[in-house]
py3Dmol code that shows the C-alpha trace and the ligand (Angstrom):
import py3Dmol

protein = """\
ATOM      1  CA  UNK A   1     114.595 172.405 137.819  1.00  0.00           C
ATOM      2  CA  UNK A   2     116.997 169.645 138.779  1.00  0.00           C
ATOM      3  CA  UNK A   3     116.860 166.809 135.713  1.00  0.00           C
ATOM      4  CA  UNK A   4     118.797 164.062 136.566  1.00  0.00           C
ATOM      5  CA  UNK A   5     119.549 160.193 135.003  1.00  0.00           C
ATOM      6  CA  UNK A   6     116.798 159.696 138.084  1.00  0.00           C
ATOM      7  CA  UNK A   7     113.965 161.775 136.850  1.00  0.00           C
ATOM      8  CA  UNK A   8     114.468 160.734 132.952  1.00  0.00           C
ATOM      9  CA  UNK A   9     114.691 156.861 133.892  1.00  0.00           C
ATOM     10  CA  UNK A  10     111.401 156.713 136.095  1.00  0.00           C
ATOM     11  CA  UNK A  11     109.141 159.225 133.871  1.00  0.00           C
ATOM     12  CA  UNK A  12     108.790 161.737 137.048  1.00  0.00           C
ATOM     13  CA  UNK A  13     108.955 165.473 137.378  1.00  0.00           C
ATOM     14  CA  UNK A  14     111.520 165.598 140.704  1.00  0.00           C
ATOM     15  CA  UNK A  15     113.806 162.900 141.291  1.00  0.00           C
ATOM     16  CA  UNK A  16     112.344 161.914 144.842  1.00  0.00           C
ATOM     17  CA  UNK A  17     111.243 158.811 145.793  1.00  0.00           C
ATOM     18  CA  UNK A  18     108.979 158.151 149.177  1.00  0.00           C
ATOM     19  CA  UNK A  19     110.618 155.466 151.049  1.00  0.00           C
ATOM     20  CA  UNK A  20     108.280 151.735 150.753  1.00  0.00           C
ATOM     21  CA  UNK A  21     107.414 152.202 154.547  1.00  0.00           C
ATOM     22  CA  UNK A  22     105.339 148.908 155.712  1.00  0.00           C
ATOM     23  CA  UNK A  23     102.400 149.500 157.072  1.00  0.00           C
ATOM     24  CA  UNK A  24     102.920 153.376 156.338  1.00  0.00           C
ATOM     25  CA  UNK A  25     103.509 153.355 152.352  1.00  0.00           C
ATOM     26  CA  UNK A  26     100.081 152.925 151.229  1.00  0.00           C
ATOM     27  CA  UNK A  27      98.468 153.361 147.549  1.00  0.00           C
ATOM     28  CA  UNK A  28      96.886 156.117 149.163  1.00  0.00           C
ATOM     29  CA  UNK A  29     100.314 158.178 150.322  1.00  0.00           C
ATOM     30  CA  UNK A  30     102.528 156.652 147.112  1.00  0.00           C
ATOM     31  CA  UNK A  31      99.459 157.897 144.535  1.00  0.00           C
ATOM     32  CA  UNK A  32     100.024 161.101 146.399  1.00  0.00           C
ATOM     33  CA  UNK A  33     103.527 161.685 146.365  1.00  0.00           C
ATOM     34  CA  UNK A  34     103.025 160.172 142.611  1.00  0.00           C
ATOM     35  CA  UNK A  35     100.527 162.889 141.530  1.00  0.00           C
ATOM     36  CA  UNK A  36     102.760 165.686 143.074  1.00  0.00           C
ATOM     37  CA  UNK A  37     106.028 164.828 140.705  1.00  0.00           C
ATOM     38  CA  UNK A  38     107.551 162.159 142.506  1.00  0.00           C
ATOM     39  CA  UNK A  39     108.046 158.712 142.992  1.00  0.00           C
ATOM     40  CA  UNK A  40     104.832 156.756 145.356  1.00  0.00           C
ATOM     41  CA  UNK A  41     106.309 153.575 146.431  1.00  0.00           C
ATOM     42  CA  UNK A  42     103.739 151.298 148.366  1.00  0.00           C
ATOM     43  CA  UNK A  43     105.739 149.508 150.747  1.00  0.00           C
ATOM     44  CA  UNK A  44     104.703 145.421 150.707  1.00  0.00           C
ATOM     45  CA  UNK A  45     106.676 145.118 153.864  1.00  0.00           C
ATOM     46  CA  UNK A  46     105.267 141.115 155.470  1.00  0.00           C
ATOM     47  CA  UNK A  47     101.964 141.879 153.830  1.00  0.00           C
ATOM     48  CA  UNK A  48     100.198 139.299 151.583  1.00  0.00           C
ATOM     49  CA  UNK A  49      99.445 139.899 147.795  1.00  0.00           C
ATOM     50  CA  UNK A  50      95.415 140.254 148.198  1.00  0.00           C
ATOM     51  CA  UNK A  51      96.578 143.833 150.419  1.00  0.00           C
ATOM     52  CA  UNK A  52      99.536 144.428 147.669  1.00  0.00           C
ATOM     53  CA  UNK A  53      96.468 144.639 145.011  1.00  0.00           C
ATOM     54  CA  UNK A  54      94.141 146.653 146.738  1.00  0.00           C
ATOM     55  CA  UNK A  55      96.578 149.170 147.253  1.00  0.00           C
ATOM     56  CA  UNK A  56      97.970 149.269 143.578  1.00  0.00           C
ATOM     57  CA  UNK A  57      94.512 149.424 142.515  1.00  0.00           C
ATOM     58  CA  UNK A  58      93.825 152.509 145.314  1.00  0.00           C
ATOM     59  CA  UNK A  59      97.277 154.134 143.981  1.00  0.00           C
ATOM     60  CA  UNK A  60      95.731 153.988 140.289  1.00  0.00           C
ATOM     61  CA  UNK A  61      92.412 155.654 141.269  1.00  0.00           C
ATOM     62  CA  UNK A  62      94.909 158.681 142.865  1.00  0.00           C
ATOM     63  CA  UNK A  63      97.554 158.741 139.734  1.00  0.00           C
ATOM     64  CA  UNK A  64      98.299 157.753 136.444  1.00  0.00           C
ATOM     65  CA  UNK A  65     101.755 158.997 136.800  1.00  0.00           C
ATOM     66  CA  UNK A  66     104.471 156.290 137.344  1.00  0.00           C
ATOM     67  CA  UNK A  67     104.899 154.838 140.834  1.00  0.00           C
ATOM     68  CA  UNK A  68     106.526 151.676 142.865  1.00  0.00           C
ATOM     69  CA  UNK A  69     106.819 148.924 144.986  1.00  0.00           C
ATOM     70  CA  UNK A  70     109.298 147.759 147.871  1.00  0.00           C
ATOM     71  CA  UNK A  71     109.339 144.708 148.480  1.00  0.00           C
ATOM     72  CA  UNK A  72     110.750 143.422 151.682  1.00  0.00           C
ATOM     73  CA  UNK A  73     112.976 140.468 150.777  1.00  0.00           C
ATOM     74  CA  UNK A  74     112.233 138.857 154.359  1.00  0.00           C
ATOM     75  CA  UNK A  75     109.006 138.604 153.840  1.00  0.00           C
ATOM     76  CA  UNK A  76     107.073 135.076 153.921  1.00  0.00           C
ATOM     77  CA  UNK A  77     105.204 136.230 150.435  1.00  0.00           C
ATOM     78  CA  UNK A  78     107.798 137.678 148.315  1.00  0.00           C
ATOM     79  CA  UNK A  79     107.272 134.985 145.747  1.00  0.00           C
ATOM     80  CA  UNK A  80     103.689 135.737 145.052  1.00  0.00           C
ATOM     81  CA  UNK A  81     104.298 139.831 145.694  1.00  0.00           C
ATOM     82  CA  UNK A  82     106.761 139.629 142.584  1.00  0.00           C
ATOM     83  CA  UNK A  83     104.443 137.776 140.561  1.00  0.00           C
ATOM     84  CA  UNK A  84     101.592 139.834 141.388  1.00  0.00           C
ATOM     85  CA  UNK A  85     104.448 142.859 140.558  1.00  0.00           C
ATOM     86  CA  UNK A  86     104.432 141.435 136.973  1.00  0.00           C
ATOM     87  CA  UNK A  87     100.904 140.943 136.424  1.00  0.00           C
ATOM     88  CA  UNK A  88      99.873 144.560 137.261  1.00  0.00           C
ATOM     89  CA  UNK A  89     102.898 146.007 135.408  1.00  0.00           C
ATOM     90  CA  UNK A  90     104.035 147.667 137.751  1.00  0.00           C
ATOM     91  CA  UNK A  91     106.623 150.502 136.675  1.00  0.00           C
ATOM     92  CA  UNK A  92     109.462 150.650 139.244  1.00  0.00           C
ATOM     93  CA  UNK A  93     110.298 147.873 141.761  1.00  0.00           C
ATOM     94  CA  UNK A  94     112.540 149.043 144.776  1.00  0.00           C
ATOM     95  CA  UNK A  95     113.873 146.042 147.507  1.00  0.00           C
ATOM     96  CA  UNK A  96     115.027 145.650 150.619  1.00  0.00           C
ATOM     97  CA  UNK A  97     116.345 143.707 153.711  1.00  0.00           C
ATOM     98  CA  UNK A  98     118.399 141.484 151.105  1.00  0.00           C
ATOM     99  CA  UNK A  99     119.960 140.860 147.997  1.00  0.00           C
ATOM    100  CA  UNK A 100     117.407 140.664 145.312  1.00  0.00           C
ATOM    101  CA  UNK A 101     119.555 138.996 142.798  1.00  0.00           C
ATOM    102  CA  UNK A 102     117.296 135.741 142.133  1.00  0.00           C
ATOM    103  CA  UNK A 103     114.640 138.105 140.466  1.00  0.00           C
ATOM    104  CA  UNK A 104     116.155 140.394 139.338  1.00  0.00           C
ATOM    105  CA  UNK A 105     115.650 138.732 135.336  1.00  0.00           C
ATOM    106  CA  UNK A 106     112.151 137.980 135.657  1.00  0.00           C
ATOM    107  CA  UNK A 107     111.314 141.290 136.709  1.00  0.00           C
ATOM    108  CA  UNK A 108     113.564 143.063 133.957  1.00  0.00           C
ATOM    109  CA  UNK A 109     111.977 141.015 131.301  1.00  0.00           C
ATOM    110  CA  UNK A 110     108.800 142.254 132.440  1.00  0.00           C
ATOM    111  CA  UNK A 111     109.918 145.552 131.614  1.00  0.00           C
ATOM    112  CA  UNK A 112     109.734 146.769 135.212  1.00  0.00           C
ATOM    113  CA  UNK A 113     112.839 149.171 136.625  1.00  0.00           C
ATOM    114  CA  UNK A 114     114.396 147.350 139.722  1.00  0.00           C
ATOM    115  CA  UNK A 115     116.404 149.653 141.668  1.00  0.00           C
ATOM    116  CA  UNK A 116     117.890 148.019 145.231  1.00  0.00           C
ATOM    117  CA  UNK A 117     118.094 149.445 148.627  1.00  0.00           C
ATOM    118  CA  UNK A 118     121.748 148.682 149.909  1.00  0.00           C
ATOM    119  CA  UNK A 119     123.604 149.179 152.729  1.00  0.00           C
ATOM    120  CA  UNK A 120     126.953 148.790 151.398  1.00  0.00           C
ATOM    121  CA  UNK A 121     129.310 148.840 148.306  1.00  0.00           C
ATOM    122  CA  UNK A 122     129.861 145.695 148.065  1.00  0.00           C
ATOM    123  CA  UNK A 123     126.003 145.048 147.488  1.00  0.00           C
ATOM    124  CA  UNK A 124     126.160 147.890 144.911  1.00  0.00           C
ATOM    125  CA  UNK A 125     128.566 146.784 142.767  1.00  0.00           C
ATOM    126  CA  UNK A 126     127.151 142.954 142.537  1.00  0.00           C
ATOM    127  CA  UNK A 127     123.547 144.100 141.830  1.00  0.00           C
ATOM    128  CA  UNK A 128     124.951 147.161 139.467  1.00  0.00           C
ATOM    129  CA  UNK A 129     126.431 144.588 137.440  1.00  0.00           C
ATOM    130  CA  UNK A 130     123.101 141.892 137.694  1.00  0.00           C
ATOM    131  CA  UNK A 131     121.444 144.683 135.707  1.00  0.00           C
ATOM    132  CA  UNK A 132     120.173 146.757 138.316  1.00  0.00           C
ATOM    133  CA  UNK A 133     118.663 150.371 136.526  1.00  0.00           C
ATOM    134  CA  UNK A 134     119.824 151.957 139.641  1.00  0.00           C
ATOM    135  CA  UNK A 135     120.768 151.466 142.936  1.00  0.00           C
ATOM    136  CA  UNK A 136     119.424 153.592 146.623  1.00  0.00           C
ATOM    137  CA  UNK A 137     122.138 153.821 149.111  1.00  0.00           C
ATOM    138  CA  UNK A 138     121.169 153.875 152.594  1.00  0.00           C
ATOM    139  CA  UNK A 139     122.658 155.039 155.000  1.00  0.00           C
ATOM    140  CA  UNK A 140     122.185 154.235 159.053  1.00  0.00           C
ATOM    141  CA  UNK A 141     120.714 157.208 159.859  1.00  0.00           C
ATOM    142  CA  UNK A 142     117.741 155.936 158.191  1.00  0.00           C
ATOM    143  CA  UNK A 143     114.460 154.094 159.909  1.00  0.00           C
ATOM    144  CA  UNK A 144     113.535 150.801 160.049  1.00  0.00           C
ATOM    145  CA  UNK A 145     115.930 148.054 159.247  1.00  0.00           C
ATOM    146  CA  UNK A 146     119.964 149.471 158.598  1.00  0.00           C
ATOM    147  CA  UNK A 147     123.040 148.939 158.172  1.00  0.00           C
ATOM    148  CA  UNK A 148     126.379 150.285 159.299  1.00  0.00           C
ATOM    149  CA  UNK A 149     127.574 153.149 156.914  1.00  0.00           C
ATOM    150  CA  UNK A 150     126.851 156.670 157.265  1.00  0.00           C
ATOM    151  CA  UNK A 151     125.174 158.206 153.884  1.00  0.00           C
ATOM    152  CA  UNK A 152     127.607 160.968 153.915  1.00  0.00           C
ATOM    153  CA  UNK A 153     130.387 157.801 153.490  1.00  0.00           C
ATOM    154  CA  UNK A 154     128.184 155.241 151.765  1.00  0.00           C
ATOM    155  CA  UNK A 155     126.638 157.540 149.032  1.00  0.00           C
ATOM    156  CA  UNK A 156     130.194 158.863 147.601  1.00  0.00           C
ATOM    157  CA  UNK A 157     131.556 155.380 147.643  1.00  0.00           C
ATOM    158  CA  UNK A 158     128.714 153.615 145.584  1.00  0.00           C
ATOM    159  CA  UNK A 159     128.930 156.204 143.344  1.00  0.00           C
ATOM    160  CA  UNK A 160     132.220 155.960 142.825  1.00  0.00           C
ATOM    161  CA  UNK A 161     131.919 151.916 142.814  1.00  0.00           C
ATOM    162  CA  UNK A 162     129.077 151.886 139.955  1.00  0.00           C
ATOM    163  CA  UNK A 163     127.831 153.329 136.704  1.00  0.00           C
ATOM    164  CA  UNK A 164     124.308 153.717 137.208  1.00  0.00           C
ATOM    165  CA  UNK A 165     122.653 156.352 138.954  1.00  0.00           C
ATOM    166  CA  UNK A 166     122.226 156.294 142.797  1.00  0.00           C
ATOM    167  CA  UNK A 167     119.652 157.587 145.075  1.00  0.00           C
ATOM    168  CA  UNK A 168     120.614 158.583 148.232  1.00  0.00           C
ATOM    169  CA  UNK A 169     118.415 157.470 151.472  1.00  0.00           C
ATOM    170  CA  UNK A 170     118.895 157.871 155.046  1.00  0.00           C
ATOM    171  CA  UNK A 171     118.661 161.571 156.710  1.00  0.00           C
ATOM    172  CA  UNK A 172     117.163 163.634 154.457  1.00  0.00           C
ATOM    173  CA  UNK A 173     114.216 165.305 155.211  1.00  0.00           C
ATOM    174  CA  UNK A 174     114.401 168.490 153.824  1.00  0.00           C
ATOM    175  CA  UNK A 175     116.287 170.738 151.438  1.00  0.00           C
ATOM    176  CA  UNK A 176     119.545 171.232 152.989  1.00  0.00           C
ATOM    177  CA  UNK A 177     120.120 167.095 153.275  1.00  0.00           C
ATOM    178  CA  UNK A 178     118.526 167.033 149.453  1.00  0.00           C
ATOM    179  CA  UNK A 179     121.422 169.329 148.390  1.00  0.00           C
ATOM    180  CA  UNK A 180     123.890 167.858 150.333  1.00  0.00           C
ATOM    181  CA  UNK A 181     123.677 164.459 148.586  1.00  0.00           C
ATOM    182  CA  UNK A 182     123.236 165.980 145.131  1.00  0.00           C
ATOM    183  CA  UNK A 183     127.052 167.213 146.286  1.00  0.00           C
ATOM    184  CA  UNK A 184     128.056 164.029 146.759  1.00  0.00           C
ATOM    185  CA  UNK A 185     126.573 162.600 143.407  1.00  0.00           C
ATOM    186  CA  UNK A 186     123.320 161.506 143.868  1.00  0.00           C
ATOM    187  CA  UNK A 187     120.932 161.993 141.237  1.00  0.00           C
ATOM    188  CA  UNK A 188     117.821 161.377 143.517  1.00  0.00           C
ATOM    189  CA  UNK A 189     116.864 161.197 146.704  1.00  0.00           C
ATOM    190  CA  UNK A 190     114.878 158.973 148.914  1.00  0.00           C
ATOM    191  CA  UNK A 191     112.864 160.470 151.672  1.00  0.00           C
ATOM    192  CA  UNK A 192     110.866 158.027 154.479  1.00  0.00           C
ATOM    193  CA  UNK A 193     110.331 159.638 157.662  1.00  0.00           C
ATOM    194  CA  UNK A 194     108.833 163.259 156.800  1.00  0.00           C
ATOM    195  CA  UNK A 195     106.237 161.094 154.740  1.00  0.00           C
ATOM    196  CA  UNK A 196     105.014 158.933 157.656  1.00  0.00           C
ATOM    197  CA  UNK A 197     103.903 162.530 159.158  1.00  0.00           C
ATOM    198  CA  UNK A 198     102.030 163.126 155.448  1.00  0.00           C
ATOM    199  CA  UNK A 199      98.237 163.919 155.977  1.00  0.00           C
ATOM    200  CA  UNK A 200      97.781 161.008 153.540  1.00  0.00           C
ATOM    201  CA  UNK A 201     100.206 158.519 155.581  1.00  0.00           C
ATOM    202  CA  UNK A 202      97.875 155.865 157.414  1.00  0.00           C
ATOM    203  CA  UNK A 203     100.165 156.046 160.639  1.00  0.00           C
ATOM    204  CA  UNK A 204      97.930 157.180 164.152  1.00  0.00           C
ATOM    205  CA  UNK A 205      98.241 160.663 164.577  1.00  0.00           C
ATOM    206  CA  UNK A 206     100.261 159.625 168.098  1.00  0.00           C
ATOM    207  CA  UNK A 207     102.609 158.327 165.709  1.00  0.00           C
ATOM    208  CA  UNK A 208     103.070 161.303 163.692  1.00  0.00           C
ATOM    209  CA  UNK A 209     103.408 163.372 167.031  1.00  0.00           C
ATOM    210  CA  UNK A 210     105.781 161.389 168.092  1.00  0.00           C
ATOM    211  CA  UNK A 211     108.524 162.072 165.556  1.00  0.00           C
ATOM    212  CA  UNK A 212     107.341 165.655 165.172  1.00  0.00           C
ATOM    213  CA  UNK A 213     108.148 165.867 168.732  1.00  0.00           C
ATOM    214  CA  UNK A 214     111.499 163.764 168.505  1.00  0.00           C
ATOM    215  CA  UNK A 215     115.172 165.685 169.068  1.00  0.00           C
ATOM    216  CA  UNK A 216     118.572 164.766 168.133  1.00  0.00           C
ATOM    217  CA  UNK A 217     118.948 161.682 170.304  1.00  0.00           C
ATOM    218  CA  UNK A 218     115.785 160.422 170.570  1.00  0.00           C
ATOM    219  CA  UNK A 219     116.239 156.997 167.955  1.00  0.00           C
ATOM    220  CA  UNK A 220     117.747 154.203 169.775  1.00  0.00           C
ATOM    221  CA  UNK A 221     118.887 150.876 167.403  1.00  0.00           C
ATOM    222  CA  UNK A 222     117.271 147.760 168.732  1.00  0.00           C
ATOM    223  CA  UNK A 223     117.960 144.359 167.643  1.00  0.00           C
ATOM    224  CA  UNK A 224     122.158 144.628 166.535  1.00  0.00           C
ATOM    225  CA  UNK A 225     122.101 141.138 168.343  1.00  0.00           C
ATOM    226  CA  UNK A 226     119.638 139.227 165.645  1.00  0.00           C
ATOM    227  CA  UNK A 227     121.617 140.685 163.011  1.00  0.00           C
ATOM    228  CA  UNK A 228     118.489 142.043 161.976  1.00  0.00           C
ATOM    229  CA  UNK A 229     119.153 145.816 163.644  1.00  0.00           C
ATOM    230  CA  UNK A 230     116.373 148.409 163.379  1.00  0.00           C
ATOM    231  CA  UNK A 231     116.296 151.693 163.818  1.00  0.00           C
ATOM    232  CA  UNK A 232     113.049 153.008 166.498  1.00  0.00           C
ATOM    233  CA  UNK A 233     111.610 156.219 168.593  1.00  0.00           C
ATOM    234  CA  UNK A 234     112.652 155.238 171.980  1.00  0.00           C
ATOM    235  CA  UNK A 235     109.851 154.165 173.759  1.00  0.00           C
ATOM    236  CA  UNK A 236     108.604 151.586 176.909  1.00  0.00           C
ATOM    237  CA  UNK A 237     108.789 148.664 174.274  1.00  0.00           C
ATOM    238  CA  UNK A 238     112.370 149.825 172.680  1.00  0.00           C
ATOM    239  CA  UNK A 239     113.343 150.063 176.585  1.00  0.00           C
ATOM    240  CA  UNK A 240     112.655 146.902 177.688  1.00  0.00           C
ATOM    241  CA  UNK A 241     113.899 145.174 174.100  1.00  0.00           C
ATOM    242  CA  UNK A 242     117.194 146.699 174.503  1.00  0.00           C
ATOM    243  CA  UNK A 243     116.854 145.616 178.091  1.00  0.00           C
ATOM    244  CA  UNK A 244     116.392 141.818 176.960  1.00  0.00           C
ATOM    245  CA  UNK A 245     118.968 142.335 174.394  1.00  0.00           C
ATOM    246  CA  UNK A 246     121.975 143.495 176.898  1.00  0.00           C
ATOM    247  CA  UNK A 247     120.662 140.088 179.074  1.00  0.00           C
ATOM    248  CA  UNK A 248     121.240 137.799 175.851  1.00  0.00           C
ATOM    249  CA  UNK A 249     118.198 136.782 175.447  1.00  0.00           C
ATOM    250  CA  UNK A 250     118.227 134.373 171.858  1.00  0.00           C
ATOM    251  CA  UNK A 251     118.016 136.099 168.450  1.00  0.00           C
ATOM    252  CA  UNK A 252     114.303 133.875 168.429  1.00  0.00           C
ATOM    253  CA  UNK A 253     113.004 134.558 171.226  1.00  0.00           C
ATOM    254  CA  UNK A 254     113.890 138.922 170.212  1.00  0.00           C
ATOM    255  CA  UNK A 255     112.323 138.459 167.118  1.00  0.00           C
ATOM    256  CA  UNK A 256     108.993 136.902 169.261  1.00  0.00           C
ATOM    257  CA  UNK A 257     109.216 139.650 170.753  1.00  0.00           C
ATOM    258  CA  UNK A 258     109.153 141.974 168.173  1.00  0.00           C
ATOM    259  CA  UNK A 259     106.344 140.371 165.855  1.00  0.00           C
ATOM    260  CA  UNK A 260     103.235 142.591 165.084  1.00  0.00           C
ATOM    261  CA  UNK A 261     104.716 146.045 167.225  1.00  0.00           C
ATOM    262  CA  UNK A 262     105.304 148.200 163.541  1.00  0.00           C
ATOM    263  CA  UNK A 263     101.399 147.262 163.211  1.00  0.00           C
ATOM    264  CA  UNK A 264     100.788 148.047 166.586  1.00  0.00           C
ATOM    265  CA  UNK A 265     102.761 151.678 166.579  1.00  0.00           C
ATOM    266  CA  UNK A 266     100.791 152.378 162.988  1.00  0.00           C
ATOM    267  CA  UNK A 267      97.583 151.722 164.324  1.00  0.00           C
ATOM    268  CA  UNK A 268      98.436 154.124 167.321  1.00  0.00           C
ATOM    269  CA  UNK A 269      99.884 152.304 170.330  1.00  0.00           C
ATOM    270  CA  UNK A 270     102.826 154.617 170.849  1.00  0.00           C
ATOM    271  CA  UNK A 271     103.725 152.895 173.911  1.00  0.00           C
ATOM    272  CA  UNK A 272     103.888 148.634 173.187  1.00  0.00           C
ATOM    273  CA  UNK A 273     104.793 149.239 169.623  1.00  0.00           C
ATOM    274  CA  UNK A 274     107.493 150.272 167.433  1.00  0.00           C
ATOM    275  CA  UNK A 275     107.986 153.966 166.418  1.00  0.00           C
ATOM    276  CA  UNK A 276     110.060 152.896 163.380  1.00  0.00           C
ATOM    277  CA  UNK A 277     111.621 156.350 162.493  1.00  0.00           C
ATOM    278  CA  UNK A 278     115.309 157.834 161.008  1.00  0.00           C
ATOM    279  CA  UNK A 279     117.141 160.090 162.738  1.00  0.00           C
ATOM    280  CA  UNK A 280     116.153 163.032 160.813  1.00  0.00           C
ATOM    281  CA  UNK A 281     112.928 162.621 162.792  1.00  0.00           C
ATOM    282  CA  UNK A 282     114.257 165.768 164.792  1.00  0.00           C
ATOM    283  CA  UNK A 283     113.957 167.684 161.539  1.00  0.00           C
ATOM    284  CA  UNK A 284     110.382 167.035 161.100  1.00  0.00           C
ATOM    285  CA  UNK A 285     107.772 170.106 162.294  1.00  0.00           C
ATOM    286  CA  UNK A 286     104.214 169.188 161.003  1.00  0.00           C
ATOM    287  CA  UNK A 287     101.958 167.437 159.291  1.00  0.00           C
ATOM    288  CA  UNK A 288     101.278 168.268 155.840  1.00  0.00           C
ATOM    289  CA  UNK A 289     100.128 167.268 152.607  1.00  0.00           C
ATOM    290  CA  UNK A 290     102.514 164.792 150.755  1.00  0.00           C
ATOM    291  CA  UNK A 291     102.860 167.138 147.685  1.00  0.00           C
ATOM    292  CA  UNK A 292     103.878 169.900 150.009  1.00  0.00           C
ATOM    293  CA  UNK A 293     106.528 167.800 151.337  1.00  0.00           C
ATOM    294  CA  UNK A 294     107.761 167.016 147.749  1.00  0.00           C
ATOM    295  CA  UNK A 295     107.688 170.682 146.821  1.00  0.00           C
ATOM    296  CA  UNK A 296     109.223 172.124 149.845  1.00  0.00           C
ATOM    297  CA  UNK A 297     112.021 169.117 149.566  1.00  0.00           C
ATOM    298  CA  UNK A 298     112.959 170.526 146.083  1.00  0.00           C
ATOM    299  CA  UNK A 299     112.481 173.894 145.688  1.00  0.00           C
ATOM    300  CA  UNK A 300     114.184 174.351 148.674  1.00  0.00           C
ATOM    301  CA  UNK A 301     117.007 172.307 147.376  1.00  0.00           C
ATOM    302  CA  UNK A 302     117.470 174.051 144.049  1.00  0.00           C
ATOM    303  CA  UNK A 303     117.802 177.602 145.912  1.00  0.00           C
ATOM    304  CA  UNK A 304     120.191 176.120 148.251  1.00  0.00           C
ATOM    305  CA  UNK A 305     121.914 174.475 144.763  1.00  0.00           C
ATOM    306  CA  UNK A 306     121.793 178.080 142.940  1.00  0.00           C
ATOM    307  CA  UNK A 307     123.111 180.226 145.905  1.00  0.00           C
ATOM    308  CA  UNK A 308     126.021 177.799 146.086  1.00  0.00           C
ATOM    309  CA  UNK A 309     126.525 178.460 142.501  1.00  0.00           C
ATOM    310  CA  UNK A 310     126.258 182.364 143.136  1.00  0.00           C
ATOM    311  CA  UNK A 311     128.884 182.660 145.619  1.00  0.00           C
ATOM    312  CA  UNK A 312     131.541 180.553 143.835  1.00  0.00           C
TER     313      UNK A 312
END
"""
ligand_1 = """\
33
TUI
O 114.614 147.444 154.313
C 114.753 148.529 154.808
N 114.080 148.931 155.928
C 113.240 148.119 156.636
S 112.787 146.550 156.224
C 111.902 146.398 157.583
S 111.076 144.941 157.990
C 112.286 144.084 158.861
N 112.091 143.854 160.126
C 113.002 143.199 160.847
C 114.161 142.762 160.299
C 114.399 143.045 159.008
C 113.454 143.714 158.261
C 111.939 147.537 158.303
N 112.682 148.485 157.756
N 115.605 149.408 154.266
C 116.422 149.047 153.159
C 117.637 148.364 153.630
N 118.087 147.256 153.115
N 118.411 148.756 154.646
C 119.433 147.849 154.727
C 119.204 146.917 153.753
C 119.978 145.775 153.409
C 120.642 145.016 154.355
C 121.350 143.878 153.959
C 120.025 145.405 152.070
C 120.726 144.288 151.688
C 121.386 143.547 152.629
O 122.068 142.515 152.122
C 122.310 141.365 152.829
C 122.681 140.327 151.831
O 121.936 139.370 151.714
O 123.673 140.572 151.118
"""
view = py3Dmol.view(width=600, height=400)
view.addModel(protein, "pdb")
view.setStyle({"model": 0}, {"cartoon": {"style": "trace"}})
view.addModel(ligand_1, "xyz")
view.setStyle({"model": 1}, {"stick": {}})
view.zoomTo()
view.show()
């Protein structure tokens, strides 16, 4: 069994956390990826803190093992989401899209682990020392929203750049990427994509097909323009964004553009909305349960860990 500063620090039996998916990252999936020995995160992405409470309260009905929430530093209702993060106590606070420095005390003196998504050292080290508990690098072969640094390159380098323990995020979706960052000095790991294809994930089973039918080159990067870039399933609507994009059309009017697709992808229009996905997509094969996701992901790992330690 692989104990690490991870696992001890967040009460969990495997030191795997689901990534806070918007839309995706319900109660439902994080209470199941909770109850199997990992870390549930339900994902608040742009969503309002009425939805945020349901799903806690959903996650609690599933679990009382210890689970989390993302919150999307972008969003319009982060204010209310953190207070709302307080009142329900919840355990473990992950962030992203930003720097979450400004609450960072509030949310330590309510006794609740914050642990930042970043995309770069520099992040790392400035949050490490604002009293982070620990710190998920991500690297850009992840889904969704990314930055430049591969996780082979990023994870090393926070490690070396910080004392607290890092989580590594961005192209793992099975054991052989789990062991591989362990080698680099993670002491968790972060998975996203396999768990949108979870039986428990909300997303449209279109959705799920589509990254269980995705190869190598199938993500595409949309919006480097805004500033704002996010990683996607190519598709008609990633087509004719990129298309806009390489005209110059304004970093406004792209983000128009782009308003309500991850909600329209989720709830199954595979076409007009927007597959967000990593590009381990093309290592995904099925849909399964969540805890057989966080089993395979581990076991597998520690056999690949222990055969490496057999033929030294
Ligand atoms: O946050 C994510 N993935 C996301 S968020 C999201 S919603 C969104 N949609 C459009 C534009 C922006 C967000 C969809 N997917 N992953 C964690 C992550 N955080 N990746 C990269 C970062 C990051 C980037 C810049 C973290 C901090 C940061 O710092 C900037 C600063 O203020 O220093």
């Amino acid at each position: 069994m692989l104990i690490t500063r991870v696992s001890k620090l967040l009460g969990i039996k495997y030191p795997l956390l689901q990534g806070g998916m918007a839309w995706i990252a319900t109660g439902k999936l994080a209470g199941a990826v909770s109850e199997a020995g990992g870390l549930g995160i339900i994902g608040a992405g742009s969503a309002d803190a009425s939805w945020l409470e349901k799903e806690i309260h959903t996650a609690r009905t599933i679990t009382d093992k210890p689970f989390g929430v993302n919150v999307m530093l972008m969003s319009p209702h982060c204010d209310e989401i953190m207070d709302l993060i307080i009142k329900e106590k919840v355990p473990v606070v992950t962030t992203g899209a930003g720097n979450p420095g400004k609450y960072m005390l509030m949310l330590k003196e309510a006794g609740c682990k914050v642990i930042p998504v970043v995309a770069s050292v520099a992040l790392a080290r400035r949050l490490a020392r604002q009293g982070a508990d620990a710190i998920i690098a991500e690297g850009t072969e992840a889904g969704g929203h990314i930055g430049e640094m591969t996780t082979m390159c990023l994870v090393p380098m926070v490690v070396d750049a910080v004392e607290i323990p890092v989580i590594a995020a961005g192209g793992i979706a099975d054991g052989r990427g789990a062991a591989a960052v362990f080698a680099l000095g993670a002491e968790g790991i972060q998975l996203g994509t396999r768990f949108i294809c979870a039986e428990e994930s909300p997303a449209h089973i279109s959705y799920k097909e589509r990254v269980i039918k995705a190869r190598d080159r199938d993500t595409v990067v949309c919006g480097s323009s805004t500033g704002h870039p996010v990683r996607v399933i190519e598709n008609r609507f990633s087509r004719s964004y990129l298309a806009k994009e390489k005209e110059g059309l304004s970093a406004d009017e792209l983000e128009k553009m782009g308003a309500g697709r991850y909600q329209a992808a989720v709830k199954g229009d595979t076409e007009n909305g927007s597959l967000l996905a990593g590009q381990c997509s093309g290592l995904v094969k099925k849909v399964e349960p969540a805890a057989a996701i966080v089993k395979d992901v581990m076991e597998t790992a520690e056999k690949i860990l222990k055969g490496l330690c057999d033929r030294l």
